[in-house]
C-alpha positions as CSV (number, residue, x, y, z in Angstrom):
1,X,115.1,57.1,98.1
2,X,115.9,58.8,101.1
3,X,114.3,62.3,101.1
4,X,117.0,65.5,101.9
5,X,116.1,66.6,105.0
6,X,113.8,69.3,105.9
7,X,116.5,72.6,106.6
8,X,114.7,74.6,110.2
9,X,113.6,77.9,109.3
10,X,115.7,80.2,110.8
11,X,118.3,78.8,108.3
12,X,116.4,78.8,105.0
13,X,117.6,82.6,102.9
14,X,114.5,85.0,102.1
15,X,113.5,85.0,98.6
16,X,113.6,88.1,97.0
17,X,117.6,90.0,96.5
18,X,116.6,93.4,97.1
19,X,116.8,93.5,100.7
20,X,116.1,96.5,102.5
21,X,114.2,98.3,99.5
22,X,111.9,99.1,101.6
23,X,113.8,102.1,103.1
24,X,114.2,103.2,99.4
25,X,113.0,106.7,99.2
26,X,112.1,106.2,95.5
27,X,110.7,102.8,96.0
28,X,106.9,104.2,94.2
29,X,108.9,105.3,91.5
30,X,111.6,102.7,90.9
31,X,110.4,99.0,92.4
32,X,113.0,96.4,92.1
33,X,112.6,94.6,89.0
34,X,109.2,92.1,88.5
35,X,107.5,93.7,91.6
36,X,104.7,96.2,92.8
37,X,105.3,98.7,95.2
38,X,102.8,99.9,97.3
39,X,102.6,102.8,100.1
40,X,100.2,103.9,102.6
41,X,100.3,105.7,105.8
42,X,98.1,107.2,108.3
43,X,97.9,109.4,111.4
44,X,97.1,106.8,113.8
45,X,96.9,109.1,117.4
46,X,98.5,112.2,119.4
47,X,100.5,112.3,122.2
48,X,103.3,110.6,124.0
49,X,100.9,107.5,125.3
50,X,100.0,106.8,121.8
51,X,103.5,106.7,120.5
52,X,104.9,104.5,123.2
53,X,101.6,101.8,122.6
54,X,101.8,102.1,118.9
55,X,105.7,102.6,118.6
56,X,105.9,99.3,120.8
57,X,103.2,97.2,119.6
58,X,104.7,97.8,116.0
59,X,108.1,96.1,117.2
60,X,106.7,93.0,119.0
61,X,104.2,91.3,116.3
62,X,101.2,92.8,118.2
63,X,100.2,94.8,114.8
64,X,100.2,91.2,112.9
65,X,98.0,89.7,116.1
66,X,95.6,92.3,116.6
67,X,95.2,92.3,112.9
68,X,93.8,88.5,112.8
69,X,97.3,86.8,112.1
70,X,98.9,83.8,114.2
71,X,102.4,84.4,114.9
72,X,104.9,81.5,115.6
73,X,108.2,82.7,116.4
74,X,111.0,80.0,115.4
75,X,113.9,79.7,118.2
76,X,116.9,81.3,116.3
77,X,120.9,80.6,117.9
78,X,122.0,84.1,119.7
79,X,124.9,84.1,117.5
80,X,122.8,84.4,114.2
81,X,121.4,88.0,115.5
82,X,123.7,89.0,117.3
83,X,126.2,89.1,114.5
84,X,122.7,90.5,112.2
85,X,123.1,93.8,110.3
86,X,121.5,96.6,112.5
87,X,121.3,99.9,110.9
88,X,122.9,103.2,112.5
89,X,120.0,105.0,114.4
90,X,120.3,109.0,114.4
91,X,119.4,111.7,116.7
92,X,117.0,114.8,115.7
93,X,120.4,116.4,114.7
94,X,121.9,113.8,113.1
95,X,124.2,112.5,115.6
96,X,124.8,108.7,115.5
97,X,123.3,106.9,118.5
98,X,124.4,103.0,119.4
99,X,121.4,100.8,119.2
100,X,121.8,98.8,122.9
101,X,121.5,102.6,124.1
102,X,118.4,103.7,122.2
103,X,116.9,100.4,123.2
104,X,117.2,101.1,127.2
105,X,114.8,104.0,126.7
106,X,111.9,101.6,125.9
107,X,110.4,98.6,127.4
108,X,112.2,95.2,126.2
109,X,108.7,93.5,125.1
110,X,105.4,94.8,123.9
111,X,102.1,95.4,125.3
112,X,101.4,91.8,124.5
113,X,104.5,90.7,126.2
114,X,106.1,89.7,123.1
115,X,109.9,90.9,123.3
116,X,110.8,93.3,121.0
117,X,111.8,92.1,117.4
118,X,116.0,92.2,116.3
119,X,117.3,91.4,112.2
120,X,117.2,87.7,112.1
121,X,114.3,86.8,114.3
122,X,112.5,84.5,112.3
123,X,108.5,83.5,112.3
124,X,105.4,81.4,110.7
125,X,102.8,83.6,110.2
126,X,99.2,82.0,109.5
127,X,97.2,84.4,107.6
128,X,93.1,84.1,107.7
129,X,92.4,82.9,104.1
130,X,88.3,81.4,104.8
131,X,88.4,78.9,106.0
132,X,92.3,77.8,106.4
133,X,95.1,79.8,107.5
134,X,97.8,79.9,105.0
135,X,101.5,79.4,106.0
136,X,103.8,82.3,105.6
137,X,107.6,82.5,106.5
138,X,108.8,85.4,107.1
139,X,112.4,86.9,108.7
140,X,113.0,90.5,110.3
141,X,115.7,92.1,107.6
142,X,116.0,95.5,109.5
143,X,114.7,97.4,112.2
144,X,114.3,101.1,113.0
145,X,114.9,102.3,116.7
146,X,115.1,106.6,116.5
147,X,113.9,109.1,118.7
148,X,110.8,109.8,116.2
149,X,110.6,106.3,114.0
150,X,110.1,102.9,115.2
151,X,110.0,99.5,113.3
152,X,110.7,96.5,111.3
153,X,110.4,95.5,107.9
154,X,110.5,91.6,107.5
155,X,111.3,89.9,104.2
156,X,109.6,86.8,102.5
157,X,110.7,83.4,102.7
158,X,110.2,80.4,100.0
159,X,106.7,79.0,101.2
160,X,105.3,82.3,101.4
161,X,102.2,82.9,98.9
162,X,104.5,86.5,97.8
163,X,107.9,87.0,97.3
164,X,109.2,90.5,98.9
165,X,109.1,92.6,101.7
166,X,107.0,94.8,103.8
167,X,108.2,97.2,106.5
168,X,106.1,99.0,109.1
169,X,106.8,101.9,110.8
170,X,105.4,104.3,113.4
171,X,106.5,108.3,113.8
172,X,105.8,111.3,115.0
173,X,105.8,114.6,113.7
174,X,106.5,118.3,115.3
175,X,102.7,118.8,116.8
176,X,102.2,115.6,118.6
177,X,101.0,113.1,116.0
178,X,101.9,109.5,115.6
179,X,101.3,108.3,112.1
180,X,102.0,104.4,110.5
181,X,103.4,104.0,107.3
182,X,103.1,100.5,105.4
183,X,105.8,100.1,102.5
184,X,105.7,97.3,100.4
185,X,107.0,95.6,97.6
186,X,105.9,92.1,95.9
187,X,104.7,89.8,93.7
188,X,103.2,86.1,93.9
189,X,105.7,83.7,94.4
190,X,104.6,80.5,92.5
191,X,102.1,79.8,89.2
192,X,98.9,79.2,91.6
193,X,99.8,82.3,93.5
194,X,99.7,84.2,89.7
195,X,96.4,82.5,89.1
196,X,94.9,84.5,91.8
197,X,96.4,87.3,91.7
198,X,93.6,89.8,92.1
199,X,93.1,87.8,95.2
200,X,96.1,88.5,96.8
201,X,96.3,91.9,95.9
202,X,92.2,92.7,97.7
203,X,93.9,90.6,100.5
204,X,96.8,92.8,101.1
205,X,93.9,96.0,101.2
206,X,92.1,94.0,103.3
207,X,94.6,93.6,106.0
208,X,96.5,96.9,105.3
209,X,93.0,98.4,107.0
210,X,93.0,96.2,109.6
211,X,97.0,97.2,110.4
212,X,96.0,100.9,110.7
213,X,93.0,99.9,112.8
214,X,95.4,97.8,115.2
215,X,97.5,100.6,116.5
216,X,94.4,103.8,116.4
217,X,92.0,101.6,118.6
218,X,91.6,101.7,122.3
219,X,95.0,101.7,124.5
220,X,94.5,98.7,127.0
């Protein structure tokens, strides 16, 4: 029998329908259907040097890296994000701002040289599960590009051990401080995944620390 071949990443869907409830201001309150929410943020730093490390590392993977992950971007065709959904940036008074423009106020890649992330940018990440790494697809749905909020939120694809999403984001308030907020929501995506399910969910704690820690350590 000859076996359907094996569809490249960048072209498989995510695997969850609410996409984008992440940005959901009620998302604690009212998760899509079948999933856990989850919510934590942090003041991470002060200053203008802290927000330009953390606000850049946050849109360039170096959160996931620093944090123990392994990050293999897939090669995605210019014409599947370009023509992506971007989401209309505002200005502290509300005035819409084009995206290309907000983007020539910051570096194009991150302190690790990665280049900064765009909606359809698709990776493997390999998280540490002693003593393998476990596979997990995951695509950019949305990213955030303001005068006071940076970041991404990327959304699960089959293959994943969770079905959902999980957004990150770095701002700064009136007085100087950078914070990072982690939104979530999931739930395991196959039998085995349910079978460990208190597993996964000490995992996500596990790693959720190690995020914060990422951006509030030493600026190299």
């Amino acid at each position: 029998m000859v076996q359907p071949a094996v569809r490249p990443l960048w072209e498989r869907p995510v695997s969850y329908a609410a996409v984008g409830a992440t940005q959901a201001a009620d998302l604690m309150v009212y998760p899509p259907a079948g999933f856990r929410p989850f919510e934590r943020r942090a003041r991470i730093g002060h200053g203008d040097i802290r927000w330009e490390h953390a606000s850049s590392a946050v849109l360039s993977w170096a959160i996931q890296r620093r944090s123990g992950f392994r990050v293999e971007q897939t090669e995605t065709p210019v014409e599947v994000t370009e023509h992506s959904y971007v989401p209309v940036s505002f200005d502290a008074g509300g005035v819409p701002i084009a995206g290309p423009a907000a983007a020539e106020s910051r570096p194009a890649v991150g302190p690790d040289g990665s280049r900064h992330l765009a909606p359809g940018d698709t990776a493997l990440l390999g998280i540490p599960f002693w003593p393998f790494h476990l596979a997990a697809p995951v695509r950019v749905v949305y990213t955030i590009d303001e005068p006071r909020r940076r970041g991404f939120a990327y959304g699960t694809i089959a293959g994943h051990p969770e079905s959902g999403e999980e957004s990150f984001v770095v701002y700064r308030t009136d007085d100087g401080s950078v914070w990072l907020e982690i939104r979530a929501f999931s739930r395991p995506s196959h039998p085995l995944w349910w079978a460990i399910y208190p597993v996964l969910r000490a995992s996500q704690w596990f790693y959720t620390r190690r995020y914060f820690r990422a951006l509030s350590g030493p600026i190299q």
